[in-house]
C-alpha positions as CSV (number, residue, x, y, z in Angstrom):
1,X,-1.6,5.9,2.1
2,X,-1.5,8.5,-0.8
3,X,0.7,7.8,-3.0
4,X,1.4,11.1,-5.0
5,X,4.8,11.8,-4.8
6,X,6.1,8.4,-3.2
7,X,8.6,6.0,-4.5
8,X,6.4,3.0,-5.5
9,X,8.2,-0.2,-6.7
10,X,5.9,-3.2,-8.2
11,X,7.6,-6.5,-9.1
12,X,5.6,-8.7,-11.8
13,X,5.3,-5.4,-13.5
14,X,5.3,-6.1,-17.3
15,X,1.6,-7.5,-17.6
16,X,-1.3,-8.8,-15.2
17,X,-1.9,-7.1,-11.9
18,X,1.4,-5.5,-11.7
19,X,1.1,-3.5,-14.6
20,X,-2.4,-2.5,-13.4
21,X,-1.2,-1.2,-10.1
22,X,2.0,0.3,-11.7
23,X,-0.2,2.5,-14.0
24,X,-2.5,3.4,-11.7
25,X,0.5,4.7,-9.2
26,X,1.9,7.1,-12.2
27,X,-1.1,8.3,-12.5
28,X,-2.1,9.2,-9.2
29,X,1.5,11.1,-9.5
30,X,3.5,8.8,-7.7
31,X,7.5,7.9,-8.6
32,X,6.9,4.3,-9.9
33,X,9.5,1.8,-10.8
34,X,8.5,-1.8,-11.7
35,X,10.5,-5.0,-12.2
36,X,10.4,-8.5,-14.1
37,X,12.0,-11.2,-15.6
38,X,10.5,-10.4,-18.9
39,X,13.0,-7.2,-19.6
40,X,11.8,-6.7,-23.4
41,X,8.0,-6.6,-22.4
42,X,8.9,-5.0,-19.0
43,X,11.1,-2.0,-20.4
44,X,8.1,-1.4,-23.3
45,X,5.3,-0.9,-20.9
46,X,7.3,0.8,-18.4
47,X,8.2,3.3,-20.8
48,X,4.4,3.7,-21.8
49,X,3.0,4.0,-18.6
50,X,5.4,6.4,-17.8
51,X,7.4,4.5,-15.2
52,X,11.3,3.4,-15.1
53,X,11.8,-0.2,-15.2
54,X,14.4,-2.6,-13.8
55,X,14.9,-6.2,-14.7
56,X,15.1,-8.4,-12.0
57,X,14.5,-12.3,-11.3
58,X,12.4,-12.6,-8.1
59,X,13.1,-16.1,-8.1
60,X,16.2,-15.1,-6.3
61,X,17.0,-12.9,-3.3
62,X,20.0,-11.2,-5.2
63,X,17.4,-10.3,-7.8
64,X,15.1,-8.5,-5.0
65,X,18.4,-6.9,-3.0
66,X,19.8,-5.7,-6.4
67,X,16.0,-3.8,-7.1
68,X,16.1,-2.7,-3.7
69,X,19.6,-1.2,-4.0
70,X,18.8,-0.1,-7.2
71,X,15.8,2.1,-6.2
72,X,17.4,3.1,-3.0
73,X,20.5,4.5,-4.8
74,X,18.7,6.4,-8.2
75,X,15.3,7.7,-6.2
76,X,16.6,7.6,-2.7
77,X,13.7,6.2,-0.5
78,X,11.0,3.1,-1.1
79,X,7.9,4.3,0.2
80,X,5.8,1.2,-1.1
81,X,7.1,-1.8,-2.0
82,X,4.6,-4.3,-4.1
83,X,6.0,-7.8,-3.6
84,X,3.4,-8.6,-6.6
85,X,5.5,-11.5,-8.5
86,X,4.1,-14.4,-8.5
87,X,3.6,-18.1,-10.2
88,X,1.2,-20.7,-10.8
89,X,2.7,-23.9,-11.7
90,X,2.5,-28.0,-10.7
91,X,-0.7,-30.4,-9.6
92,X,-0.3,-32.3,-6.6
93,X,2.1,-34.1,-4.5
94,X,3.9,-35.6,-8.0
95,X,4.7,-32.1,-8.7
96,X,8.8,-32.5,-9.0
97,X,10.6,-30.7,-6.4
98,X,12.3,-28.1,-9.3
99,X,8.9,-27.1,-9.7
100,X,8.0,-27.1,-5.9
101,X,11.2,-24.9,-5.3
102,X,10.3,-22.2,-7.8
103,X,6.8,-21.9,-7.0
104,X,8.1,-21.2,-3.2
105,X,10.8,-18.9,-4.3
106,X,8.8,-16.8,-6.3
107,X,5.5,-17.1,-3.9
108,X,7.2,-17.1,-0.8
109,X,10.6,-16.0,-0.1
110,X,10.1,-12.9,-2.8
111,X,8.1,-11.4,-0.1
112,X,10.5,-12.2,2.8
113,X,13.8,-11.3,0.9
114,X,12.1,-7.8,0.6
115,X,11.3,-7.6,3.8
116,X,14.8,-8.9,4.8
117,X,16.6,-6.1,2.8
118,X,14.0,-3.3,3.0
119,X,12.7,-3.2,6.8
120,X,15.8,-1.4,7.9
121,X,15.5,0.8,5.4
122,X,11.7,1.5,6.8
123,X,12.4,1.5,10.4
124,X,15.4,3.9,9.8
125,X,12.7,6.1,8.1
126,X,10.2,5.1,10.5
127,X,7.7,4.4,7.9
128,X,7.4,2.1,4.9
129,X,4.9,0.4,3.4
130,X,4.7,-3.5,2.2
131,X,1.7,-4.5,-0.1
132,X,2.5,-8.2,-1.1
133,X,0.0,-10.0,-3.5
134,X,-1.0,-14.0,-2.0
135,X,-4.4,-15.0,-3.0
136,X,-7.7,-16.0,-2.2
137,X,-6.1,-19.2,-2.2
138,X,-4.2,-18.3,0.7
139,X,-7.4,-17.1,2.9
140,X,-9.5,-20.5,1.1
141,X,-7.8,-23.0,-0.9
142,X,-6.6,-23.7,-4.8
143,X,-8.3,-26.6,-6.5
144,X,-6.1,-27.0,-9.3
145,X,-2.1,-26.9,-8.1
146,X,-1.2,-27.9,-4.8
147,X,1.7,-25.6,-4.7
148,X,-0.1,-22.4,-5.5
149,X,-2.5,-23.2,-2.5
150,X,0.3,-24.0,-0.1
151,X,2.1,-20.7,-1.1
152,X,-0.3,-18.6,-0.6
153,X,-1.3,-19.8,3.0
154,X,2.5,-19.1,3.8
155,X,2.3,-15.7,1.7
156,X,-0.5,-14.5,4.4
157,X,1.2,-16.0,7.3
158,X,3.9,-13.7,6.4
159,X,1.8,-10.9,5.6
160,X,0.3,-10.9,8.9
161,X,3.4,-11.9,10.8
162,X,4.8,-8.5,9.5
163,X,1.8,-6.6,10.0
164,X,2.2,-7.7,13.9
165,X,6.0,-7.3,14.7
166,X,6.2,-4.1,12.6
167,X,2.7,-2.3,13.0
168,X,3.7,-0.1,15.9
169,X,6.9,0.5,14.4
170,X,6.4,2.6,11.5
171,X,6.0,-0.3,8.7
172,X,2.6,-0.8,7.1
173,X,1.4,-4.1,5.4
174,X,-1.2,-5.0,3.4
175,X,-1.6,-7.9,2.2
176,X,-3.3,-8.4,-2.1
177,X,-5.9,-11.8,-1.7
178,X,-8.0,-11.8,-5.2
179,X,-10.3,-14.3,-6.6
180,X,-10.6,-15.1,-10.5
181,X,-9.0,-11.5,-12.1
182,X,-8.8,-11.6,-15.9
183,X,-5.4,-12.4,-16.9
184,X,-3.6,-15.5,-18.1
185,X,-2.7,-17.3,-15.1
186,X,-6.7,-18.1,-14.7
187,X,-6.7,-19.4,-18.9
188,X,-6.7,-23.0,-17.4
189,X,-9.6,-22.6,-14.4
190,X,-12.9,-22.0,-16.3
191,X,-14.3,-21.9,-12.6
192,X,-12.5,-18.9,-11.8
193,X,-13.2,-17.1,-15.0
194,X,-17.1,-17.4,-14.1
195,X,-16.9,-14.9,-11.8
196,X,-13.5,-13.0,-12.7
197,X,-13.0,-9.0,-12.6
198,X,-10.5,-6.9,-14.7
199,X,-7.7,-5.4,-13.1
200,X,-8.5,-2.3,-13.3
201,X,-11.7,-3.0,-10.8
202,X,-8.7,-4.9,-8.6
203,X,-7.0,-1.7,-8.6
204,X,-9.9,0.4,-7.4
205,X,-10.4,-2.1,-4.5
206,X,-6.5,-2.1,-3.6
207,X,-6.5,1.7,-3.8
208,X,-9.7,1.4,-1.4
209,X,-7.9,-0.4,1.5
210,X,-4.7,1.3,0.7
211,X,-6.3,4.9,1.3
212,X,-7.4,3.7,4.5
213,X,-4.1,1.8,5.7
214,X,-5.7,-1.4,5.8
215,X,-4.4,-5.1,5.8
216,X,-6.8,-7.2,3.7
217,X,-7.9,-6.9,0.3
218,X,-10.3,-9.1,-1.1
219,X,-12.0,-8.5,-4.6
220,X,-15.4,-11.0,-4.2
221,X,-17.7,-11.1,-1.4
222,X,-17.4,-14.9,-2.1
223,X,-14.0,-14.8,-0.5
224,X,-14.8,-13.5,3.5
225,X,-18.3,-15.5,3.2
226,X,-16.5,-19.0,2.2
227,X,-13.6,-17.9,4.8
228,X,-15.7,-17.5,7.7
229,X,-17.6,-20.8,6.4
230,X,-14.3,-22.3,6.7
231,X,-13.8,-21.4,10.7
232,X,-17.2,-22.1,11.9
233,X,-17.2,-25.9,10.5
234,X,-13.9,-26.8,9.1
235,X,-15.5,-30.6,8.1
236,X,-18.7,-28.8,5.7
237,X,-16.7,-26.3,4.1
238,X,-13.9,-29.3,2.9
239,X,-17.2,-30.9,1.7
240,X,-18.2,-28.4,0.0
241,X,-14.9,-28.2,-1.4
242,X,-14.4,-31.3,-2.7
243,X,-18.1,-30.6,-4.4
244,X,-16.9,-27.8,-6.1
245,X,-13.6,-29.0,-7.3
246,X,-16.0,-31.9,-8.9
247,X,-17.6,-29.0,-10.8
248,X,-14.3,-27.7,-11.8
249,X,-12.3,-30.6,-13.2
250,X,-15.6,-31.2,-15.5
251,X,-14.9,-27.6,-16.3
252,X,-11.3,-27.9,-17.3
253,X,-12.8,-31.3,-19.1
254,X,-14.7,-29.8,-21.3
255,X,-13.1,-26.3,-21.9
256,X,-9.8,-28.8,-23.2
257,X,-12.7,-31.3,-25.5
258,X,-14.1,-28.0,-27.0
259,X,-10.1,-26.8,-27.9
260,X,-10.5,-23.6,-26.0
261,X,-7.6,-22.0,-24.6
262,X,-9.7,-20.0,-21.4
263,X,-8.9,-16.5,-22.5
264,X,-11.0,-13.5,-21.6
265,X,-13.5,-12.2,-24.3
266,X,-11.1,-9.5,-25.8
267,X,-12.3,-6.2,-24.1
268,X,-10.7,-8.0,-20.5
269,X,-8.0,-9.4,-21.6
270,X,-4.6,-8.8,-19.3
271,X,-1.5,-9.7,-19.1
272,X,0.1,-12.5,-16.8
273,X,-0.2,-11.4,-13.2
């Protein structure tokens, strides 16, 4: 896809990736509008990157219906939708279920309350285009929260799911699965900041795929390597895994006895994804 001259709406737009993308669509001349919870912050860099923002809670399918209505009634059309919003919250199974909820909400039914509102709106077109941020995490695993890790698998699964029913109908997909990318939601996983990129180099590889209509985006080499480590012996690579989240606990361990908080040296810092 090009995107000069289409109607691009990003959700998570005020910081992170979503502000990335968002800025990068205005200026390859496309008609951007983004969305967050954070209306102050959102409105602000909306306004400096050029694009018009809405506030809306993605937590909630009225949230995503009233910024699909929204867009569909000022600009007329959705050409790309970027089901970006996302969270990173809870541990493991003694995560409460309040938290459990919201990470799925926002993770999980985000992207199909888009889909559920916006694919007849693409298939009356016949075109549209979905590009819905999961994670690596969704291709490998998350060490750190179990609830991230088993939103993102069920982001993908979506992802593709779409990609299959809708493909020959008009309805593109891709689907957004980075490793460590500088912004706060990676302050906590020193791990992940060893080998994290900025957003504007995730840009350049999402624009990549995009240009050529593909489905996956990955941002390390480290991510389709491990994967494919992952289908050929299921029983090494959870070994290995269980090695490495060794190494990253001590990590965590010693980032919170030195009293660091995990941020980016200053020239890469970004904003929550």
């Amino acid at each position: 896809m090009d995107v000069h001259s289409r109607v691009v709406v990003v959700t998570g737009g005020a910081s992170g990736i979503g502000l990335a993308l968002a800025r990068r669509f205005v200026q390859e001349g496309a008609v951007v509008v983004t969305s967050d919870r954070n209306a102050e912050l959102g409105a602000q860099q909306a306004q400096q990157i050029g694009a018009r923002f809405f506030p809306a809670d993605m937590s909630t399918e009225s949230g995503v219906q009233e910024l699909i209505g929204d867009v569909l009634a000022r600009e007329g059309r959705i050409d790309l939708f970027c089901s970006n919003a996302g969270v990173a919250q809870g541990a493991g199974p003694e995560t409460p279920d309040r938290v459990w909820d919201l990470v799925h909400r926002i993770n999980v039914m985000s992207h199909v309350w888009a889909a559920r509102h916006l694919t007849p709106h693409f298939l009356e077109r016949g075109e549209g285009y979905f590009l819905n941020t999961a994670s690596a995490a969704g291709l490998l695993t998350e060490l750190h929260s179990a609830p991230y890790a088993v939103t993102k698998h069920a982001a993908l699964a979506f992802a593709e799911w779409l990609a299959i029913t809708y493909g020959d109908r008009g309805i593109k997909v891709a689907c957004l699965c980075p490793e460590g990318v500088w912004t706060p939601m990676i302050e906590n996983a020193p791990i992940l900041q060893q080998t994290a990129i900025t957003t504007d180099e995730l840009v350049e590889k999402t624009l990549e795929v995009l240009r050529r209509d593909g489905f996956l985006i990955t941002t390390h080499d480290s991510t389709l390597k491990s994967f494919r480590q992952k289908a050929e012996n299921y029983d090494d690579w959870i070994g290995k895994m269980r090695k490495l989240r060794v190494k990253a606990m001590a990590l965590v361990d010693a980032q919170a006895a030195a009293g660091k908080t995990g941020h980016a040296p200053e020239p890469r810092q970004e904003g929550e994804r």
